[in-house]
N, C-alpha and C positions, 0 to 999 in steps of 0.2 A: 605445545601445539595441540588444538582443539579440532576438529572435524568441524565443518560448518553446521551440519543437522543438528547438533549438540550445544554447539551457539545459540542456534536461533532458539530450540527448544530450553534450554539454560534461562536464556531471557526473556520469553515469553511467559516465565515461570514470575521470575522475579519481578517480573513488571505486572507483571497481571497478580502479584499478589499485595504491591503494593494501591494499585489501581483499585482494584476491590475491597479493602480496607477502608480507603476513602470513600470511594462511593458508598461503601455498607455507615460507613457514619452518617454521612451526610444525610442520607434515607434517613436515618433515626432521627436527628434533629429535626427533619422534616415531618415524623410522625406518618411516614409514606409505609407501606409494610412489605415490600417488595426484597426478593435476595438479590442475590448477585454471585457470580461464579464466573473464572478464568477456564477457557480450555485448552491445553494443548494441542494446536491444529495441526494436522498435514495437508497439503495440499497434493494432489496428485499432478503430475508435468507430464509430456508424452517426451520417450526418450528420444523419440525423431527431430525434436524441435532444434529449427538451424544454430537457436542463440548459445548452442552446448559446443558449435564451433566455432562461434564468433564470441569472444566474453566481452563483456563492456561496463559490467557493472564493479565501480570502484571498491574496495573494503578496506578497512584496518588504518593502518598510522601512515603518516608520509614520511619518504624516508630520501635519504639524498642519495643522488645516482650511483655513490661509490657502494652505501648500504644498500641497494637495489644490486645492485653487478655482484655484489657478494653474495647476495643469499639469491641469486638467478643461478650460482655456480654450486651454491650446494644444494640449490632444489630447482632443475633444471623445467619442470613440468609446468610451475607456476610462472604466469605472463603478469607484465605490468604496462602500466601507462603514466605521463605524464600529465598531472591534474592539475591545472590553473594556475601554474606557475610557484605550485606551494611545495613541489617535488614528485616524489614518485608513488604510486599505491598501485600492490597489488588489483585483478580487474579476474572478477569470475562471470559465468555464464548466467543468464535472470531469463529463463525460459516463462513463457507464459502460463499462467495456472489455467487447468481443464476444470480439476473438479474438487470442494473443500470436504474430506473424508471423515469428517465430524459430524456432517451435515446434521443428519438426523438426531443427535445428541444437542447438538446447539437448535435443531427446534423443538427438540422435546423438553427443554430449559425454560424455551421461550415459551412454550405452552402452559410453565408451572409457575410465572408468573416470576421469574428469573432475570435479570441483565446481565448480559454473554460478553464476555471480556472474548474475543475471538480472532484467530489470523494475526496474531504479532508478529513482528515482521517480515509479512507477506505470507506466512505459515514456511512450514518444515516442509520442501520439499523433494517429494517423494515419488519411485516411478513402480508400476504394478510388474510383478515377477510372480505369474499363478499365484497362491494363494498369498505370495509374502510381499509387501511394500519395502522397498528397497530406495534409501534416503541419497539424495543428491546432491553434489560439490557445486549446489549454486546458492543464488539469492533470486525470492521470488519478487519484484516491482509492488512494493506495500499494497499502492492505489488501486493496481489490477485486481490484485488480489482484496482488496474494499468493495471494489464493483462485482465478484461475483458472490461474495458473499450477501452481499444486499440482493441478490439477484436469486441466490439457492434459496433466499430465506423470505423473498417476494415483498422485499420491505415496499415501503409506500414511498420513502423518503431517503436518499442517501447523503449525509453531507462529510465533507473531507474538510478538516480544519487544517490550516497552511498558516506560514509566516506574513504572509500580506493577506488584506480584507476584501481585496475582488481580483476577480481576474483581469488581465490588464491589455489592452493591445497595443501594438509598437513599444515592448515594456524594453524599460532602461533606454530610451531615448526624451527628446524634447517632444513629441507628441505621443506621451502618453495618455491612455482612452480609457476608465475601468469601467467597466461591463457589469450592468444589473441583472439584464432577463437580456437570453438568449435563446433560440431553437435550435435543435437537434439539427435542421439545415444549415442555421449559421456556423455552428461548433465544427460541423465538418467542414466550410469554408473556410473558415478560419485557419484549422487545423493542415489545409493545403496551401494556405499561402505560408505557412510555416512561421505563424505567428507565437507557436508557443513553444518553450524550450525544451530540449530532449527530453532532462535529466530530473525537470520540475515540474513545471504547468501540464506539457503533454501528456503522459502516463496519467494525469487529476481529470482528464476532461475525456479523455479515451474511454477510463472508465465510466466517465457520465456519459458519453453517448451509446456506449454498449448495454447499460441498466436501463435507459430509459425505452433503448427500441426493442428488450425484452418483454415487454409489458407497457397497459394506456394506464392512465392517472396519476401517473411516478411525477417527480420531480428530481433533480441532484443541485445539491446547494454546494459553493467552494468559497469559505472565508477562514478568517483568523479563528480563536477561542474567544477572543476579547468579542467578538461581535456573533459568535454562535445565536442567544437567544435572540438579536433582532434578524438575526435573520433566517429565523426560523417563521418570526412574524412579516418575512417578505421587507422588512427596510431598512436592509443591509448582506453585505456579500453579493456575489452572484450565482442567478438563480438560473439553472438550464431545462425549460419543457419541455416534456413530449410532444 
């Protein structure tokens, strides 16, 4: 048994060093001259935040209810849920990220002409205790945590790559809609007639209308990997304006 902050940071390690590896090749093949650098982030949470009594967000393996009622009995503190009919998983708290505690390291990287492997998932974290940060038995919402960091770092542009290449309305039914360009009014219509799912779409688009009404001239783009550069060049994915 692993502490969750030790996880995330574990794997943000390991992923960000295989991530950087590639990316550092690829620059060289390109004859591009740029580094590249992972950072192990924290992110700060407020201890006040309700999601620390409500938990929702799923983790780890599925397990059948008999393996569920057994390890409920010897670790009586941890809650579960029944997830999609695939059995049971544990379910921790995903309180909202306030503020990315790198900040300043990750733009002083970016000022050295650097690419920032940043916020793996969702970053570590962590609640302020006087002078010491003190790490948290949750999970931060990745996307959240993508919009503020595009936000702390005043990007121009934020895109989130996902499993599908637009976003979709009445998705998984017979009148499916995918959506190219959207406004920051629509996303929040949208968003109230409860067109986008808890656990997927919502938390991708949340964060696009929070980056973009921080700031004018932004954009947030939400598609696959397969379709990233067209729709970088605007003819593909979907595209949400300020």
């Amino acid at each position: 048994p692993m502490e969750l902050m030790e996880c995330t940071a574990m794997s943000q390690g390991y992923i960000g060093y295989h991530l950087q590896k590639g990316i550092k090749k690829e620059l060289r093949i390109r004859k591009m001259p740029w580094h590249v650098a992972s950072v192990v982030t924290q992110v700060a949470v407020d201890p006040g935040d309700p999601a620390f009594l409500n938990p929702t967000k799923p983790i780890g393996s599925f397990m059948t209810k008999e393996a569920m009622e057994a390890l409920k009995k010897e670790r009586p503190e941890l809650q579960f849920v029944e997830d999609s009919g695939r059995g049971y998983r544990r379910v921790v708290p995903s309180p909202r990220p306030v503020t990315i505690v790198e900040r300043d390291s990750i733009l002083n990287l970016l000022d050295n002409e650097y690419i920032v492997i940043a916020c793996g998932g969702g970053g570590i974290p962590v609640m302020e205790q006087g002078y010491n940060l003190r790490g948290a038995s949750a999970i931060i919402e990745k996307d959240l945590a993508t919009g503020l960091l595009a936000k702390e770092t005043d990007a121009d542009v934020m895109m989130i790559l996902t499993s599908v290449d637009n976003v979709t309305l009445n998705y998984g039914t017979d009148h499916e809609e995918p959506i190219k360009n959207m406004t920051i009014d629509q996303a929040k219509d949208y968003i109230s007639q409860g067109q986008f799912e808890f656990a997927s779409m919502l938390p991708k688009i949340s964060a696009s209308v929070d980056f973009l009404e921080c700031g004018k001239g932004r954009k947030a783009i939400i598609t696959s990997l397969d379709k990233a550069e067209e729709a970088l060049k605007g003819e593909a994915g979907t595209t949400i304006n300020g």
